[in-house]
C-alpha positions in Angstrom: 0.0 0.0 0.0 1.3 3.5 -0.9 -0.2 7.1 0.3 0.8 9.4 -2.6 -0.9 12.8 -0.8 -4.4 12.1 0.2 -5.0 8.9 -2.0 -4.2 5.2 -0.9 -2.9 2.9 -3.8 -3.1 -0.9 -3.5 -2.2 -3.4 -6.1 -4.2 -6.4 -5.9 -4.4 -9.6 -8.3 -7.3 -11.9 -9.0 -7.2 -14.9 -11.2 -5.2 -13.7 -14.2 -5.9 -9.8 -13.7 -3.5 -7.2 -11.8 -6.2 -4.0 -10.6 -4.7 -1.1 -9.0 -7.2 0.3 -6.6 -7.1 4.1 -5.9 -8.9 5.3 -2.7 -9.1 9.4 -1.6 -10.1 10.8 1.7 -12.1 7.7 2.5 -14.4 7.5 -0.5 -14.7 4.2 -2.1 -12.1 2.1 -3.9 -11.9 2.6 -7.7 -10.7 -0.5 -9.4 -8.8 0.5 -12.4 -6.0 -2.0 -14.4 -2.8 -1.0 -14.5 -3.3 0.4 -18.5 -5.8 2.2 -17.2 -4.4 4.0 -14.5 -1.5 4.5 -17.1 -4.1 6.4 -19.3 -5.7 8.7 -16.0 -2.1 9.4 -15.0 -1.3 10.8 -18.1 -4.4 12.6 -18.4 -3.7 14.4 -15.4 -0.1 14.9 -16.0 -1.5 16.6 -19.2 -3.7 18.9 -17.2 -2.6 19.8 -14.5 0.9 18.6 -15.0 2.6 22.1 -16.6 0.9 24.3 -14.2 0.6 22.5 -10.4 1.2 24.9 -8.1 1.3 22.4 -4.9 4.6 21.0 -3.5 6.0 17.4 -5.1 3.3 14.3 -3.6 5.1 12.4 -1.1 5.1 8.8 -1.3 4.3 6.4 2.3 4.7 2.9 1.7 2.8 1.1 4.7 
């Protein structure tokens, strides 16, 4: 399990799948596969990537 600023990521494997699960500031778990969690992560880096004001995400592994 990692905390990357307020969201919890877990990797978890069933059968022949790998899902990452994202969780932020207790809301449910979103079950994505790793592709697409590739795809949102560059979305956001396209977005908000250029102009983010906050300071670097820090990285917990528990």
């Amino acid at each position: 399990m990692q905390t990357i600023g307020s969201a919890t990521v877990e990797e978890h494997v069933h059968g022949d799948t790998r899902w990452v699960a994202v969780r932020a500031r207790g809301a449910e778990w979103s079950w994505l596969t790793p592709e697409d969690a590739v795809l949102l992560a560059r979305h956001w880096m396209a977005t908000y990537g250029a102009n983010a004001t906050a300071t670097e995400p820090r990285s917990i592994r528990g």
